[in-house]
N, C-alpha and C positions, 0 to 999 in steps of 0.2 A: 417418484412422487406424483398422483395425481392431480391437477389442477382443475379439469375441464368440468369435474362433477361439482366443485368446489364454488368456478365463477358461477353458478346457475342460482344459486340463492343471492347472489351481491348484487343481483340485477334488477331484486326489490329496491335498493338504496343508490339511484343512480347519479344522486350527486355526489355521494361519499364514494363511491366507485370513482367516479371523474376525477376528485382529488386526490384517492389512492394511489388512482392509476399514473398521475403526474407526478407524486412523492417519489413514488418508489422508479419510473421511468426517469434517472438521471437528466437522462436525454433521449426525445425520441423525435423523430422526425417522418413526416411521409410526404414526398413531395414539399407542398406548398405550406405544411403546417409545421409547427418549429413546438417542440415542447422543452422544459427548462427547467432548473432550479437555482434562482439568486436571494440571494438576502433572505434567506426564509419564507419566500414568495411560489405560489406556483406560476409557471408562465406559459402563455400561449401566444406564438404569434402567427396569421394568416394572412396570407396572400389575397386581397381582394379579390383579383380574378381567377381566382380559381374556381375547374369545372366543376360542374354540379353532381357528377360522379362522384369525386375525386370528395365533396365535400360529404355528400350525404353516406358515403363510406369512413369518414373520419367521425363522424358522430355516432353510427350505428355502432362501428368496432369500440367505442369508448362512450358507448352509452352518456353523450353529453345532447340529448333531445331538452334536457331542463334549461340547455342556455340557450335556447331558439336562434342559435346563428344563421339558422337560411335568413329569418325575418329581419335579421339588423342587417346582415349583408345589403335586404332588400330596400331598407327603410332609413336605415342610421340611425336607429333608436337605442338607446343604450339601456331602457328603462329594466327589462327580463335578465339583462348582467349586474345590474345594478342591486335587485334585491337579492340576487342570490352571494352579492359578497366581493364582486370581481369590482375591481379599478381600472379604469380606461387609462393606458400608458400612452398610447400611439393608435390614433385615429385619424390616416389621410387617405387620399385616394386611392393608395398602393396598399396599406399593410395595416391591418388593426394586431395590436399587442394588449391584453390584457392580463391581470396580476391576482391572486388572491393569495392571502395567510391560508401556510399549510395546518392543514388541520391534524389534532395529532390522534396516533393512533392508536394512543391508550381509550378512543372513543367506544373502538371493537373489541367486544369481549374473549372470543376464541382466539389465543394465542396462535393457536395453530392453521388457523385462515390468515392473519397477520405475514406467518412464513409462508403459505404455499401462495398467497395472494402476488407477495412480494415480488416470487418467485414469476411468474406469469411472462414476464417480457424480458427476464437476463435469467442465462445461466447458472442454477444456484450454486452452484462452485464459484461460480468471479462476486455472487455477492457473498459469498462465505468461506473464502477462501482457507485452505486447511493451514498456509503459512504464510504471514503477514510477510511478504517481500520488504518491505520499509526497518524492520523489527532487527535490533540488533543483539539485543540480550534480553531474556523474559526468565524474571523469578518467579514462583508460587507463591501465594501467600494464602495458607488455611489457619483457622482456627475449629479449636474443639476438635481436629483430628491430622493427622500427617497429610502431604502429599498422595494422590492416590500412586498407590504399589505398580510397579515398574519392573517386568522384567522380560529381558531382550525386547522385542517389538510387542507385547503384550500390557496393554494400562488398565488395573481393576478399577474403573469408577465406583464409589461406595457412596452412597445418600444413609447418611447416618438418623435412625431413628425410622419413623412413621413406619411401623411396622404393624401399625393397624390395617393398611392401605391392603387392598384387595387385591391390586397390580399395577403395578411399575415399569416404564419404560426411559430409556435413554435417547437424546435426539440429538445431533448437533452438527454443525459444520461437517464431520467426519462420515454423514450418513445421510446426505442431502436433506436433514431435519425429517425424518422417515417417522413417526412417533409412534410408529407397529414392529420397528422391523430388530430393535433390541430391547428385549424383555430381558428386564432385572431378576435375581436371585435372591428371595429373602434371606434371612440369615436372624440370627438372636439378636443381632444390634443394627441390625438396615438393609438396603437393597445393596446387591451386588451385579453389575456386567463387564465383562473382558471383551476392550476395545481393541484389535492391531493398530497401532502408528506409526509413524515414524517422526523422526525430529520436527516441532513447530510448536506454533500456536494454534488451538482452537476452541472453539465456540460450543456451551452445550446450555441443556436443559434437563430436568425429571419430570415424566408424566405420572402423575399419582393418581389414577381412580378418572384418567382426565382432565385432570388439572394440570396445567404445566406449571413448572417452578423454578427459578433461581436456586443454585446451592446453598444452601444458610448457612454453613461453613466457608463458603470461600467467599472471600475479602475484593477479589477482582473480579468485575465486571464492569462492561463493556457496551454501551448502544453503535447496532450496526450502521446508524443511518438512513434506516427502515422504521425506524421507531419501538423497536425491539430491542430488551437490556439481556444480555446474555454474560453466564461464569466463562470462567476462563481458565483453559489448562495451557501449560507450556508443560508437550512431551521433551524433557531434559536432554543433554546431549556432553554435557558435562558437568564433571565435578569439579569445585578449587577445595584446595585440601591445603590447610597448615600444620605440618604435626608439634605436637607440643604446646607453649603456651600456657601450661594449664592454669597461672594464676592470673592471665590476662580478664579484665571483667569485661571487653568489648573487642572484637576484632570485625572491621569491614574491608571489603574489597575494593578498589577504584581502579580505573582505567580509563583507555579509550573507546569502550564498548558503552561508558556513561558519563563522558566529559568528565571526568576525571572526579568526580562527584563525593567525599572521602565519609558521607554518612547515608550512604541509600542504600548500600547492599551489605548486607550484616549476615556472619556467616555465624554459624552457631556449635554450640560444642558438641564434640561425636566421643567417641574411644579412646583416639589418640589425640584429639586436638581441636581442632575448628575445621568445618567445612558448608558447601554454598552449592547444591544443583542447578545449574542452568540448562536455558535452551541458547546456544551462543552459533550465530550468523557464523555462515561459510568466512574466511579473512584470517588476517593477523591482528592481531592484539594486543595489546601490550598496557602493563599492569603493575601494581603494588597493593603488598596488604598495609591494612591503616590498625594498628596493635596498641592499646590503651592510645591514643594521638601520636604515635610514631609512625612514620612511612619505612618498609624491608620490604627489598625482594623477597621475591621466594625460594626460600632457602629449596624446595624441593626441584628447582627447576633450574638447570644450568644456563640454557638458552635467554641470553639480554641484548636488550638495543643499547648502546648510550641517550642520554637524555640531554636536557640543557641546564641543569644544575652539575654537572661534572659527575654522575655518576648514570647508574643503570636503572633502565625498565627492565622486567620480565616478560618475555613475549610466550605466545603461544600460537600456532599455525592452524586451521582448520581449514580442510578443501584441499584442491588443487595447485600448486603452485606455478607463478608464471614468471619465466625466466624472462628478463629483461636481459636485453645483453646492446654493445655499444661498440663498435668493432672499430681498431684504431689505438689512436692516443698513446703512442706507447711509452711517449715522454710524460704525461700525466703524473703528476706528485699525489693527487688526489679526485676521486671522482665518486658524485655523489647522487643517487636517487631519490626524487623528491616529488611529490605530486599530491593529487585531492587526497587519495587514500590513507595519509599520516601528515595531513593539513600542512605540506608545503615545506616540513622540518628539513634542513639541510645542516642538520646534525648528527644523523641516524642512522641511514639508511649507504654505510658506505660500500663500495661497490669493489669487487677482487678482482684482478690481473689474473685473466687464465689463456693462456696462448697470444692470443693474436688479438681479442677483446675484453672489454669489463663485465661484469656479466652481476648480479642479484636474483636468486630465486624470491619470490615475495607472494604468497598465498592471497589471493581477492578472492569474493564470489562474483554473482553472477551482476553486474552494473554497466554502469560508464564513468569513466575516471581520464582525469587529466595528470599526465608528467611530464617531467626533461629530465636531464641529466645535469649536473653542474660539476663543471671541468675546471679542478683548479682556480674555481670561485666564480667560472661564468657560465650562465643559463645557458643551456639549449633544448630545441628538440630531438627528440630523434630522429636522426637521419632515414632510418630503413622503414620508416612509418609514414605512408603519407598522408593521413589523415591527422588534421590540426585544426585548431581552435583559435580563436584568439587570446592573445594573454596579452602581459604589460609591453614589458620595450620588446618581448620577440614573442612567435607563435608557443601553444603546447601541444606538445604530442596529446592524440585521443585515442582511448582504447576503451571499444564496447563490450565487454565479453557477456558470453549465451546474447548477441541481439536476436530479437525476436520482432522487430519492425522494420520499414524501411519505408520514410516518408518519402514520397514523388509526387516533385511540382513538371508535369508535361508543359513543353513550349516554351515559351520567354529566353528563344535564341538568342535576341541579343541584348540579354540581362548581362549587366558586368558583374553583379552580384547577388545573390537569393542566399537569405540565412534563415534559420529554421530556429524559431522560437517558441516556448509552451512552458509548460507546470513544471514539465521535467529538467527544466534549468533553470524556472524561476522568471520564464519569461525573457531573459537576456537577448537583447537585440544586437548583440559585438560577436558571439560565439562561436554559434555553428553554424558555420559556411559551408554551402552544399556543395555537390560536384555535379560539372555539365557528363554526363553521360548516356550518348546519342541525343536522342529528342528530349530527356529529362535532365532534374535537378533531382539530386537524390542525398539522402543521408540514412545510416540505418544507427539501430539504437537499442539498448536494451529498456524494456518500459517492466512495470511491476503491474501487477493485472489490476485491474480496472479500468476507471475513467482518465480520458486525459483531452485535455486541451492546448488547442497551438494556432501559430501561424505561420506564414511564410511574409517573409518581407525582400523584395524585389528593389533592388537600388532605393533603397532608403523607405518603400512604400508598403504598410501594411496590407496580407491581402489575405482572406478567408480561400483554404483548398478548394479550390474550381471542383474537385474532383470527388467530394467528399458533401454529400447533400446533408450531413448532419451536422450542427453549430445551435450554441446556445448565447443569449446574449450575456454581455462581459457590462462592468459601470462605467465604460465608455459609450457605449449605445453602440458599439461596431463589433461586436458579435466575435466567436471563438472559433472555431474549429473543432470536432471533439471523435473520439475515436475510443472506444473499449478493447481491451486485451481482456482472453478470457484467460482457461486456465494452461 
C-alpha cells in the first residue's frame, strides 16, 4: 500500500494531521518528546531542554508549526496552545505536557486515506491483525444471506445486491486494505471475490464505484481504534453438531470458550439435527448443549471431563497437546492437574500412573498460564520447572508457550528482588519475579501483538525500563513503559 503519495495532500490540514498523527500513534516517542493516548486525550509531553535540532525535527516530521513550540519554549506563553484546543497539564522548568480531545475521524471524508493515513507509523498487519490473539470463539452473524461459502482454504465474499455499481472491490485486514488489488465479480444478485484464509478473524470493507462500505448484511462490526468501523468475518474452524432433536424449538451451546453462558450461542437446525460453525481458539474446551432449558453432553462425542455437579463436561482438543508429567509419588492415591487454563478446578483434570510418573496430555495454545499439581489434596509446583510465580501459601509453576518476548532489566546486582509488571497480568506487583542471569533481570513471555505496557519494580520500587525510551503516561502521573509486538 502506498502511503507517501497519499501524506502530500494532508499537509494542507496541519492541525488535523498533528492530531491524526497522535490518534493513531499509540505511542511514539523520539528522544525527548513522549506522544500518548489517556482518557480520550491526545498527549504531548517535552523535555524543555531539548536541542534545537532535535526540536525543529519533531515539528517538521509532524507538521505541528500551528502550535509555535520554539516560541513558548522561548517565552512561556501558552496563549498559540491555547486557541488551538491544547490544556496545559505540566508546566515547569524540566517538562511541559500538554492534552487536547481527540478529534474524530469521521471529520475525513475518504475512508481510504483514514486506512492508509493510519497506517503511516505501525505495521498494518499489527493494526489489522488477520487473528485477534485475545479471541476465543467467534460466531457469524448474517442477515438476508448465509455465511459467506467456504471451502477448504477458499471464502467467496458476496456483497448482495448493487449491481448497478460499475466496479467493485474488496479490502480488508487480509490484504493490507489494498482497495485495487481484489476486484469483485458481478453476478445476477451481487459482487463476488474468492479470498484464501485460514482460521481467524478479520476485518473488511466493499468499494463501490469508490465508495467504501460496511456489509449491510452483516450484523458484526467492529471500530479498530483508528476510528474506523469495519464487518467482521470469522474464517470457521469448527462445527458443533447435534443430531436429532427434531422437536426441540431451541438448542444453545455453552461452555468454557464463553463462561458458561446457556443463551448466546444458538445453533440452528440442518438435516439431521442442530448445528453452530465456529472459529474456536487453539485449547481444550469443554462443553454442553442447553436443549429446550435442559443441559446433555454430547451424545456424539465420547470424550468428557467430570465436573462439579457429579457428572460430565464434553471436551474437545484443538492444537497441540502438552504433556505435563510429575515424576514420583508412587504412593499417591490421587493426583490432580490444575491451573489458570480451567480456572483452578481440582475436580477434572485427573492425572494417570504411567511408569515411574503422573503424566496429562492437555491441548493450550500459544499464552502463559499458571499450574501445580495437587497430591492427594496438597498443592504444589512443579518440580522439573523452575520458572514460578507467586501464588497463595506456596509458588505456581509458569509456563509460556510460543514466547515471543523477553523483558531485560540490565544492572541492579544487588536487587534482592525485580518483578515484572504490565497489562499482561493486570499489573500485578506479587507475580513475576525475574531471574538474575549474568548482568540482567530477565523474564520472557508470550504477548499478543500489539501494545503493551509495564514496569519493573526493584525491591519494592516502581521503575520505568531504563532501556526502553518509549513510555506513555499512566493516572498516576508516573508514566508506563510500552513496547509493540508486531506480527
Amino acid at each position: 500500500m502506498e502511503v507517501r503519495n497519499t501524506v502530500k495532500k494532508w499537509s494542507l490540514m496541519p492541525g488535523i494531521l498533528a492530531a491524526m498523527l497522535l490518534l493513531v500513534s499509540a505511542v511514539v516517542t523520539t528522544q525527548a518528546q513522549v506522544y500518548s493516548i489517556r482518557d480520550g486525550k491526545m498527549f504531548i509531553s517535552i523535555d524543555k531542554k531539548i536541542a534545537a535540532a532535535d526540536l525543529d525535527s519533531f515539528i517538521v516530521r509532524y507538521e505541528l508549526g500551528d502550535l509555535d513550540l520554539k516560541t513558548f519554549l522561548k517565552t512561556n506563553k501558552t496563549d498559540s496552545l491555547h486557541k488551538l484546543g491544547w490544556h496545559i497539564d505540566l508546566n515547569n522548568d524540566l517538562v511541559l505536557s500538554i492534552t487536547k480531545p481527540l478529534i474524530s475521524s469521521d471529520d475525513l471524508a475518504n475512508v481510504a486515506d483514514k486506512i492508509i493515513f493510519a497506517s503511516r507509523d505501525h505495521d498494518v498487519n499489527t493494526l489489522f491483525p488477520a487473528v485477534d490473539n485475545g479471541l476465543t470463539i467467534g460466531v457469524n452473524k448474517f442477515r438476508n444471506k448465509s455465511a459467506f461459502a467456504s471451502r477448504d482454504s477458499i471464502v467467496t465474499f458476496f456483497l448482495r445486491n448493487h449491481t448497478d455499481a460499475r466496479h467493485v472491490t474488496l479490502a480488508g485486514s487480509f490484504n493490507n486494505w489494498n482497495p485495487a488489488d481484489l476486484v469483485m465479480n458481478r453476478t445476477d444478485s451481487g459482487w463476488v471475490a474468492d479470498v484464501k484464509l485460514g482460521p481467524g478473524k478479520y476485518w473488511y470493507k466493499f468499494i463501490a464505484d469508490g465508495n467504501w462500505m460496511l456489509d449491510p448484511d452483516n450484523q458484526l462490526r467492529e471500530n479498530d481504534g483508528q476510528g474506523n468501523t469495519n464487518s467482521i468475518f470469522f474464517k470457521t474452524n469448527y462445527t458443533f453438531r447435534l443430531d436429532g432433536f427434531h422437536d426441540a424449538k431451541r438448542v444453545y451451546i455453552a461452555g468454557s470458550f464463553n463462561q458458561w453462558r446457556p443463551r448466546e450461542l444458538q445453533l440452528k437446525q440442518s438435516g439431521n439435527g442442530w448445528e453452530l460453525p465456529v472459529y474456536l481458539a487453539n485449547g481444550t474446551h469443554t462443553y454442553k448443549y442447553v436443549v429446550d432449558g435442559n443441559w446433555i453432553e454430547d451424545p456424539g462425542n465420547p470424550d468428557h471431563y467430570p465436573n462439579e455437579f457429579n457428572s460430565y463436561n464434553s471436551v474437545i482438543h484443538l492444537g497441540k497437546p502438552h504433556l505435563f508429567r510429575l515424576k514420583g509419588y508412587p504412593d499417591a492415591k490421587r493426583v490432580v492437574l490444575a491451573g489458570s487454563f480451567n480456572y483452578w478446578r481440582k475436580d477434572e483434570l485427573y492425572m494417570q500412573r504411567v511408569g515411574d510418573e503422573w503424566q496429562f496430555a492437555y491441548a493450550l495454545g500459544p499464552g502463559n498460564y499458571e499450574y501445580a499439581f495437587v497430591v492427594d489434596g496438597k498443592q504444589m509446583p512443579d518440580p522439573e520447572n523452575p520458572v514460578t510465580v507467586k501464588g497463595g501459601d506456596s509458588p505456581n509453576s509458569y509456563l509460556a508457550l510460543d514466547s515471543n518476548y523477553t523483558f531485560r532489566l540490565k544492572g541492579y546486582a544487588d536487587a534482592k528482588e525485580v518483578i515484572l509488571s504490565g497489562d499482561f497480568n493486570n499489573f500485578n506487583p506479587n507475580s513475576l519475579v525475574m531471574k538474575r542471569v549474568g548482568d540482567e533481570w530477565v523474564f520472557s513471555l508470550h504477548l499478543n501483538r500489539g501494545k503493551h505496557t509495564y514496569k519493573f519494580i526493584v525491591d519494592g520500587k516502581w521503575i520505568l525500563d531504563p532501556a526502553n525510551t518509549q513510555w506513555e503516561e499512566n493516572r498516576f502521573g508516573t508514566g508506563n513503559s510500552v513496547i509493540w509486538i508486531g506480527e
